[in-house]
MARVO-794236 format. One record per residue (C-alpha): residue in three letters; x, y negated, z negated. Coordinates in pm, whole numbers, plus 32768, in hexadecimal, padded with zeros to 4 digits. Layout:
BEGIN
AlaXYZ ...
# end
This chain:
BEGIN
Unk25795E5FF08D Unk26A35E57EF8C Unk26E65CFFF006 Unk25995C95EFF5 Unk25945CDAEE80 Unk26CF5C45EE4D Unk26515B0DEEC5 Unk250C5B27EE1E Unk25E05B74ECC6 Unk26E85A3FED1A Unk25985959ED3E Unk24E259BFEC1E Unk26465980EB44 Unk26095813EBB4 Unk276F5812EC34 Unk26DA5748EDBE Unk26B557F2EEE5 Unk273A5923EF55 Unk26E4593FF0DC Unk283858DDF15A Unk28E959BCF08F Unk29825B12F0BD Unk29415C29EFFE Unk2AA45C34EF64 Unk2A8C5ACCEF21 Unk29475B0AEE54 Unk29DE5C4BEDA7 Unk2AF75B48ED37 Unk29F85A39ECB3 Unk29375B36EBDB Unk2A685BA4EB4E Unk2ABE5A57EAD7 Unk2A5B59C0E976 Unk29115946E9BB Unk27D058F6E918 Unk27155A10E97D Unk26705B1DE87D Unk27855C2FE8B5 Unk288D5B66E858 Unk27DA5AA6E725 Unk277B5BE4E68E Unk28FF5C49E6BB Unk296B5AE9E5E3 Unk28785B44E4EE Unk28EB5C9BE4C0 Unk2A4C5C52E492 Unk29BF5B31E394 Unk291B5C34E2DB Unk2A185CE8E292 Unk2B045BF5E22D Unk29E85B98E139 Unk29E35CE9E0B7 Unk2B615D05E085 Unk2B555BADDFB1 Unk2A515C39DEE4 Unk2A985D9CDEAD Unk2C305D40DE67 Unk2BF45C84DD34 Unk2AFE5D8CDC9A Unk2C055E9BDD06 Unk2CF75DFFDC30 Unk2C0C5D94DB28 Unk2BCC5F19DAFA Unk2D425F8FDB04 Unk2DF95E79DA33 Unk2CD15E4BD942 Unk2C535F0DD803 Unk2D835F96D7F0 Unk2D9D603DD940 Unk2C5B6122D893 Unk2B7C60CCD9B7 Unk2C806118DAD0 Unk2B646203DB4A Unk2A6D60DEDB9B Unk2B836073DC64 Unk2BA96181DD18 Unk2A226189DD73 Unk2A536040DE27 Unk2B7060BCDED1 Unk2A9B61D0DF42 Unk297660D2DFB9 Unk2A896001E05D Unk2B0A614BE111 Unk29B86170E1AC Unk295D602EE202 Unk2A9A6033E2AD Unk2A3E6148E3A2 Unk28E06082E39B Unk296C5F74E429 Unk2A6F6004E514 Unk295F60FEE58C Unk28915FA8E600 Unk29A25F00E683 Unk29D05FF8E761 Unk28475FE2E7E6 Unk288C5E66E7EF Unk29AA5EA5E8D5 Unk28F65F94E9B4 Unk28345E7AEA25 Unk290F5DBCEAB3 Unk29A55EE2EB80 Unk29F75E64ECDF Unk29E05FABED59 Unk28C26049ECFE Unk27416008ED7A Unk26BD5EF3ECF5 Unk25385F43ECCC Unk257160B6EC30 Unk26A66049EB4C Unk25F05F3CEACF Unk24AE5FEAEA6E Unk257F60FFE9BE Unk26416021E90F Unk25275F82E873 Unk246E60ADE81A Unk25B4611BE76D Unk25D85FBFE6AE Unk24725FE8E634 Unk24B0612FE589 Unk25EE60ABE4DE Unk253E5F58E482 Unk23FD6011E3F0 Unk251F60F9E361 Unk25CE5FE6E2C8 Unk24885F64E216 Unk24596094E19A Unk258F6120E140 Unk25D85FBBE09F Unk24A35FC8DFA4 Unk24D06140DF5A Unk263C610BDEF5 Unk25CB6016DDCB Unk25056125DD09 Unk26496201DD39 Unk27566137DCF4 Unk266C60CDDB96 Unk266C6246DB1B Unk27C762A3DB65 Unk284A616EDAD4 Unk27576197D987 Unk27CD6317D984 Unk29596299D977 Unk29096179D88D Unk28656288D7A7 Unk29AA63A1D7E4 Unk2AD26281D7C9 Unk29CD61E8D678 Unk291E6310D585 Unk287362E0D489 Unk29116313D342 Unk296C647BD2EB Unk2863651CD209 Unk27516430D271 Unk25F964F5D293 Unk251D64B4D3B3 Unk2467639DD342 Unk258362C5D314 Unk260E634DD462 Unk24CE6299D500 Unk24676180D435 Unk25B26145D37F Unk268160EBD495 Unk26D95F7AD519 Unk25E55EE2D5E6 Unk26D45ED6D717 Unk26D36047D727 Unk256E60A8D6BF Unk24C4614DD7F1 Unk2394607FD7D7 Unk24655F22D813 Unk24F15FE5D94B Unk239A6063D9C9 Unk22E45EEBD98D Unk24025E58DA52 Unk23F95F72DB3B Unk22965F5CDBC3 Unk22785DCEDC0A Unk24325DDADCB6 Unk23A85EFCDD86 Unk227E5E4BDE1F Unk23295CF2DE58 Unk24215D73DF01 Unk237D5E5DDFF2 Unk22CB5CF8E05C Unk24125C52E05E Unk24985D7DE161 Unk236C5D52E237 Unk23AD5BC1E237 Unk251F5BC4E259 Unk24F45CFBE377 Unk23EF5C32E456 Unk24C65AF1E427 Unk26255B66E47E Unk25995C73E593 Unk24205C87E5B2 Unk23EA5B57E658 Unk25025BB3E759 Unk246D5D08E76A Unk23375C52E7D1 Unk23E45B8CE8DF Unk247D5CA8E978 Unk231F5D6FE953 Unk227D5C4FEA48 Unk238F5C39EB0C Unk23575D99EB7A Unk22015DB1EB94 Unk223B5C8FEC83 Unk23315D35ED4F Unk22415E6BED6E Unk211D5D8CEDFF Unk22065D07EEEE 
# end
């Protein structure tokens, strides 16, 4: 039966027939760098996160050498972001991985692993848009600490007489429309590097099952 899926699996990949081929041999072939939905979603991932060091390095820095080192704490929020994407990704490279295990039962793996890589893509969506309302606050909250208002000022000034760049209302009208594009841009950028794999493998499955 194990073989039987194998083959089915080595067909569906588009990679020719598989009939006159051992079971080791196959193991070897999906281990290989193919074209296949397992493997494309493993490119993308490690894509991803070279995308996110180039982007988050230069704001890092920004934040530390800038301003006189008075926003060091922004900084560190990124580093904290990039610390848990980090496990994020590692966490799914591990699923990934399972996958591909030679070892291991190919129907039951398969639809575990893809249950689990749902919950961390819907996670990830989630997660992704929830962090943009945070990361606003805590970095308006340190702009405010590292840049008070003038000693003596009364509480009118403190709200209407401070630059425009730090006035909570420029925050919350830039917070609201950033919040919602970028939930859409997660749930666009999520089905494009993994959805539409997740899909493939989905199928694939529901094939084997009705064989």
């Amino acid at each position: 039966m194990e073989l039987d899926s194998l083959k089915y699996v080595w067909r569906t990949l588009g990679s020719g027939p598989a009939h006159d081929k051992s079971p080791e041999e196959i193991r070897a072939l999906l281990r290989q760098r193919s074209k296949g939905p397992v493997e494309k979603m493993r490119r993308n991932l490690t894509g991803e996160l070279l995308l996110i060091l180039v982007t988050y390095t230069p704001a890092i820095l920004f934040y530390f050498l800038g301003f006189e080192g008075k926003l060091s704490g922004i900084g560190w929020l990124f580093i904290l972001l990039l610390g848990i994407l980090a496990v994020y990704f590692y966490r799914k490279h591990r699923i990934l991985k399972a996958m591909q295990c030679s070892g291991c039962d190919l129907r039951s793996s398969l639809r575990q692993q893809i249950d689990t890589l749902k919950r961390y893509t819907r996670f990830y969506i989630r997660a992704g848009t929830i962090m943009i309302p945070i990361m606003t606050i805590l970095s308006w909250l340190i702009i405010r600490w590292k840049f008070p208002p003038a000693p003596g000022a009364d509480l009118f000034y403190r709200i209407s007489g401070m630059p425009w760049w730090q006035h909570p209302l420029t925050w919350l009208l830039l917070l609201i429309p950033l919040t919602a594009g970028v939930y859409f841009l997660n749930v666009w950028y999520v089905g494009r590097l993994y959805g539409q794999h997740i899909r493939k493998l989905q199928d694939l499955l529901r094939e084997m099952d009705e064989e």
